[in-house]
C-alpha positions in Angstrom: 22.0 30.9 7.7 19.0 31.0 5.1 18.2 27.4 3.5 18.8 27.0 -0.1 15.5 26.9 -1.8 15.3 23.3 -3.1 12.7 21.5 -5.5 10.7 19.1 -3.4 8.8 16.5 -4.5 5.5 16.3 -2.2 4.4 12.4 -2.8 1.1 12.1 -1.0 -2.1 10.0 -1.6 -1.3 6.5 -1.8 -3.0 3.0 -2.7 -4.1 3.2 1.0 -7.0 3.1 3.6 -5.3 6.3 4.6 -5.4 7.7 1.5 -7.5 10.9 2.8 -5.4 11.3 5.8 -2.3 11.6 3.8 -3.8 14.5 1.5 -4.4 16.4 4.6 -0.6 16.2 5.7 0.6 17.0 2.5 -1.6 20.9 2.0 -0.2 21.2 5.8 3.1 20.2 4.2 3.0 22.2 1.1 1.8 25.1 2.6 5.0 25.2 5.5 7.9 24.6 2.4 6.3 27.3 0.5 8.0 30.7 0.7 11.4 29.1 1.5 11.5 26.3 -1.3 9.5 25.0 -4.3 6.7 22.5 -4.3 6.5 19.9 -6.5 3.0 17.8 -5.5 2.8 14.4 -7.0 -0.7 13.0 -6.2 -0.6 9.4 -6.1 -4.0 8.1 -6.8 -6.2 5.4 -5.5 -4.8 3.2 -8.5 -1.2 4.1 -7.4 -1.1 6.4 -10.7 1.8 9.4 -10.1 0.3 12.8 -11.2 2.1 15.9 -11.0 0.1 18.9 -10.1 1.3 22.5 -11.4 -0.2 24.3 -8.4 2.4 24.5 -5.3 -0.8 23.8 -3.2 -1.9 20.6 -3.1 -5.1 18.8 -4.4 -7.2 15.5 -4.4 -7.7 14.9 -8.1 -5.5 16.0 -11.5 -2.2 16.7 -13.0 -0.3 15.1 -15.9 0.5 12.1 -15.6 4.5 11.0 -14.4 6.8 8.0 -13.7 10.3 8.3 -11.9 12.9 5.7 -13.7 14.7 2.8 -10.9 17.9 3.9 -12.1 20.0 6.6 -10.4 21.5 7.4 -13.8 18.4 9.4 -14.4 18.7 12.0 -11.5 15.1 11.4 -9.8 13.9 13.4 -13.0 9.7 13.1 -13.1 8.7 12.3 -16.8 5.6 12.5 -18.6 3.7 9.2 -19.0 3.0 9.8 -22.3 6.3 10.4 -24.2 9.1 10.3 -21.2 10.0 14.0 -21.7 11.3 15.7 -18.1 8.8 17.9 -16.5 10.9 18.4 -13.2 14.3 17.5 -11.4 13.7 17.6 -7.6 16.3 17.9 -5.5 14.8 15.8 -2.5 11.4 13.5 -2.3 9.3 14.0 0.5 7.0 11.1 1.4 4.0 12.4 3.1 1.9 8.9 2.8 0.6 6.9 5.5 -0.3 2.9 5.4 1.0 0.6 3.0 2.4 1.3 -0.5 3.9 4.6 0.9 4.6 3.7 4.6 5.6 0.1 4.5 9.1 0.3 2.3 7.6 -0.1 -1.0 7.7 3.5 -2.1 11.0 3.8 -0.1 12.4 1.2 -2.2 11.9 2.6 -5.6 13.3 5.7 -4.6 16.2 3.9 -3.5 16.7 2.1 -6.6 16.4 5.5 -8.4 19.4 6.7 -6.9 17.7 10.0 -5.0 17.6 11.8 -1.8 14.1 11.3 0.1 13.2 12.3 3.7 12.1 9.7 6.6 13.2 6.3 6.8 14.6 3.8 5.0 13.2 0.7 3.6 13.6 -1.8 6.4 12.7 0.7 8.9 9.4 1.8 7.1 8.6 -1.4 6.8 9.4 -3.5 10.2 7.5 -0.6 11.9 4.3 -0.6 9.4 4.1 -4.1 10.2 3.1 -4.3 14.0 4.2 -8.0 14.1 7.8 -7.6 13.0 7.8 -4.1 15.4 6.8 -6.1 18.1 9.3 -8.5 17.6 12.2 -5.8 17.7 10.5 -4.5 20.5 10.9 -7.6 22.1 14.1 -8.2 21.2 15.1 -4.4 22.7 13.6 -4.7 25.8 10.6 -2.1 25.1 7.6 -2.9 27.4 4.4 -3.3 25.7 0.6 -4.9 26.0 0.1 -8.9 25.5 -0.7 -10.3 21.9 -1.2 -12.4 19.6 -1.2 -12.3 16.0 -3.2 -14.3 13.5 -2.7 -15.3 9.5 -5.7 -16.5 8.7 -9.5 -16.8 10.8 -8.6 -19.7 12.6 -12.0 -20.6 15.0 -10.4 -23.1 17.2 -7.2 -20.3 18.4 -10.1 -17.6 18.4 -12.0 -18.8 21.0 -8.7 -18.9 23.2 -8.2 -15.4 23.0 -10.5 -13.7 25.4 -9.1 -16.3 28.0 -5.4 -15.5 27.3 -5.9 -11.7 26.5 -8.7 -11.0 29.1 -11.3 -8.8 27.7 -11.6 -5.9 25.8 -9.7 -6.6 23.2 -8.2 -4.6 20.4 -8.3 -6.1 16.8 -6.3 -4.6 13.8 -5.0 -4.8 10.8 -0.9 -5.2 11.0 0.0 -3.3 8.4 -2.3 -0.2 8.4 -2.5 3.2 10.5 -4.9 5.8 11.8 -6.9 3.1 13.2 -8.5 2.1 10.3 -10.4 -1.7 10.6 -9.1 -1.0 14.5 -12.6 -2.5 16.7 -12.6 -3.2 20.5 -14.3 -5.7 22.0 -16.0 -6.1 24.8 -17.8 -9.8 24.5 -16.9 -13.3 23.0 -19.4 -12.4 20.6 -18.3 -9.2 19.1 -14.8 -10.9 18.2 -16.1 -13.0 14.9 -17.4 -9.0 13.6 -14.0 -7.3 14.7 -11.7 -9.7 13.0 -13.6 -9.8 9.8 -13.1 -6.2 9.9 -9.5 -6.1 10.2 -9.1 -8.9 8.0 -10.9 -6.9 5.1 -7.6 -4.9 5.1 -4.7 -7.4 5.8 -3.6 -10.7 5.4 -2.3 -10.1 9.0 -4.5 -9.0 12.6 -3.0 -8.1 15.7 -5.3 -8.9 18.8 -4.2 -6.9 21.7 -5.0 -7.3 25.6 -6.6 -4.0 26.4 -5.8 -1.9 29.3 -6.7 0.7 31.1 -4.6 3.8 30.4 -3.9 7.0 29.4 -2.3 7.8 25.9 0.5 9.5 25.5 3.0 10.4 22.9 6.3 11.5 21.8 8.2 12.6 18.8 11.8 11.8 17.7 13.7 13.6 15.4 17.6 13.0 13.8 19.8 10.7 12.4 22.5 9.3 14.6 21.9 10.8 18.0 18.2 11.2 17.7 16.2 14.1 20.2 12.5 13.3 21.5 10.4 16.0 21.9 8.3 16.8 25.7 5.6 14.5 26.0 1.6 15.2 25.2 -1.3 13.3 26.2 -4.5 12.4 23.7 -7.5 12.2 25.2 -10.1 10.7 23.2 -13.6 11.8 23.0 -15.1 8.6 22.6 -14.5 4.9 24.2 -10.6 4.5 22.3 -9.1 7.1 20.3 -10.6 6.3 16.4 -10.4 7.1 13.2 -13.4 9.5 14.0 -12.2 10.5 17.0 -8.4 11.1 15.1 -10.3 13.2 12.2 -13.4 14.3 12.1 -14.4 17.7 12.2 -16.7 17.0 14.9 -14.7 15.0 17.1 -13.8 16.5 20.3 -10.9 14.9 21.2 -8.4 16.6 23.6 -4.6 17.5 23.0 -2.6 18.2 26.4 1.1 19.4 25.6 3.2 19.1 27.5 0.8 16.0 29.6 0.2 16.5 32.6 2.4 14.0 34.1 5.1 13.7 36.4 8.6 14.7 35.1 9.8 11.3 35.7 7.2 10.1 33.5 8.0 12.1 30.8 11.7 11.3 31.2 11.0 7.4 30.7 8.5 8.1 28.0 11.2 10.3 26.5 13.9 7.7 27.0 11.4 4.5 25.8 10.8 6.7 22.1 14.4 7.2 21.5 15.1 3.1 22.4 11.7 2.6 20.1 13.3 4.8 17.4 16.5 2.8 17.4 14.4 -0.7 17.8 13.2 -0.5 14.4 16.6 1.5 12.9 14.3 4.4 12.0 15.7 7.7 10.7 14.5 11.5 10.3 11.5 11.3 12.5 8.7 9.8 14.0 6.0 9.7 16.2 6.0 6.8 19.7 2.5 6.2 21.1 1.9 5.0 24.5 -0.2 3.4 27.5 0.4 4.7 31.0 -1.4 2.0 32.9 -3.5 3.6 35.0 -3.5 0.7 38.0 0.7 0.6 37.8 2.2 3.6 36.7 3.7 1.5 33.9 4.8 2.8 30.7 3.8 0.4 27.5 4.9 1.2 24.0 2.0 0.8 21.7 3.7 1.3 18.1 5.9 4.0 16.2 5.0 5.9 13.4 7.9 6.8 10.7 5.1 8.9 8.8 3.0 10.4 11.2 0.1 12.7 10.8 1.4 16.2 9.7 -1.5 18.5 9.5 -0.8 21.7 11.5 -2.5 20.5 14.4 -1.5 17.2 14.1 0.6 15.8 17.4 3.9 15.1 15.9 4.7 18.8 14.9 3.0 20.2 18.1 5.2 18.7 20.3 7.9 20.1 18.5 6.3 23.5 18.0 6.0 23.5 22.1 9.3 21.9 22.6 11.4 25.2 20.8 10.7 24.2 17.1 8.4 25.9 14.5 6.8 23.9 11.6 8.8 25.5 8.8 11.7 24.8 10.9 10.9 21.6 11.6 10.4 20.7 7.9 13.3 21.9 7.2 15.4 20.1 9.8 13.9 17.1 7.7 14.2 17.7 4.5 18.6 18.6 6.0 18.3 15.2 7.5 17.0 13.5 4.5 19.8 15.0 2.2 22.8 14.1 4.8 21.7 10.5 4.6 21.7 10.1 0.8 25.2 11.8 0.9 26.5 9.2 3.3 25.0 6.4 1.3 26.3 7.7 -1.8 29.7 7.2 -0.3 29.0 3.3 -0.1 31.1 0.8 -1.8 28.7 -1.1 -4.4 32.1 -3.2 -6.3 34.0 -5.4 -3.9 37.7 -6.3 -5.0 39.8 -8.2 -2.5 
């Protein structure tokens, strides 16, 4: 059956380190809804000023200036900053922003309060997996294997020195609530831990110091609501000492993507298996992307973290897992934006009155 053409609100930018990243998932976006439905871009700026943006294709600076109204009895309508008139009515929103203030719940949670239809998921979700130390914790709590931490508040000298003892070295400092491994350092000496942590800290109130192992990276993607699919397996294979932002994005970097990974099929089974438990750890819904550590010495399978906005670029890994698992882009975009409908239509259903 041919989709409906709907009116999609692209929301990409962001007040984020990740800011760039996100404005090359949204022309990949953009580009894979056009021809089937009708792009509405809304650049959110460094400032976290909306700005809708007349061309379908996407772009790092203008537009008029927009705000949506918290209240659902405006329909999601976008309105002119200056004098409130309606410039657009989209049927769905589609998040494409990574890091906080777009990944974390926040954005998730005005669009819940306005009442419309968005894809990915839902506040709590977006935010316990933004924030590695509440995803952790679930992880914990559901029984998902993962590398030794700690997590820190505050520079705190006389628990610092502790770490490379507890830990072992390298280490892996990063901010908790960020992505794309942005402020991310490892360290190899006592010495290079004061640097790494002022690092991370000059993006979070929060650091996560992880033991670091030695292991291959691999990584899944989940899609669905209720009885979620994950996608064959791929493998990253940096081409530097840990898989950067560098690495992740420049033009030069010459980082490897093996899909499916070359790994045994029972492998990919339990890395299948752990993404789907990972997905339902954090109550996530529509997709995302599972990262983890094969150790190299055990065979074991570690979850590093979970993504509910992954990269989307063409070539990112989340929709080429898909693309070699059966489903192509503009399917797959599609798939989400059905996903991110159904949802709203069963919370719509909710009671908000109570009477006994």
């Amino acid at each position: 059956m041919k989709e409906k053409p709907l009116q999609v609100a692209l929301l990409f930018g962001g007040r984020s380190g990740e800011h760039e990243v996100s404005l090359r998932s949204a022309a990949s976006v953009a580009a894979g809804l056009l021809g089937r439905h009708r792009v509405l871009p809304v650049l959110i700026d460094k400032e976290g000023r909306w700005w809708l943006q007349q061309d379908p294709r996407t772009a790092a600076h203008g537009g008029v200036p927009v705000f949506l109204v918290p209240a659902p009895d405006d329909q999601g309508r976008l309105r002119a900053l200056q004098d409130a008139t309606v410039l657009a009515t989209p049927d769905v929103y589609f998040p494409v922003l990574h890091g906080p203030y777009g990944e974390d719940g926040t954005l998730q949670g005005l669009l819940e309060l306005a009442g419309v239809p968005y894809v990915g998921s839902g506040v709590a979700a977006s935010a316990a997996a933004m924030d590695k130390e509440l995803m952790k914790a679930l992880f914990a709590a559901a029984g998902v294997p993962q590398v030794r931490y700690r997590v820190l508040s505050c520079r705190q000298p006389d628990q610092e020195k502790l770490l490379p003892s507890e830990l072992g070295l390298p280490l892996f400092v990063k901010p908790a609530n960020l992505g794309s491994s942005v402020g991310v350092s490892k360290v190899h000496n006592e010495e290079e831990l004061g640097p790494a942590l002022d690092r991370a800290f000059a993006f979070d109130r929060k650091v996560l110091v992880e033991a670091g192992v030695a292991a291959r990276e691999l990584e899944v993607s989940v899609l669905g609501g209720h009885n979620p699919e994950a996608s064959l397996a791929g493998e990253i294979v940096p081409d530097r000492e840990f898989y950067d932002y560098e690495s992740k994005y420049s033009e030069a970097s010459r980082t490897e993507l093996r899909i499916p990974a070359p790994v045994d099929e029972a492998v990919a089974t339990e890395a299948r298996a752990l993404a789907l438990r990972a997905f339902a750890a954090v109550d996530a819904h529509g997709y995302a992307r599972v990262d983890f550590f094969l150790e190299q010495k055990s065979g074991r399978l570690l979850v590093n973290e979970i993504n509910t906005i992954p990269g989307f670029t063409s070539i990112s890994m989340y929709p080429k897992l898909w693309e070699a698992s059966g489903l192509a882009y503009p399917d797959l975009l599609g798939k989400l934006l059905e996903l991110g409908l159904s949802r709203h239509a069963e919370r719509a259903l909710l009671r908000t009155a109570y009477r006994p």
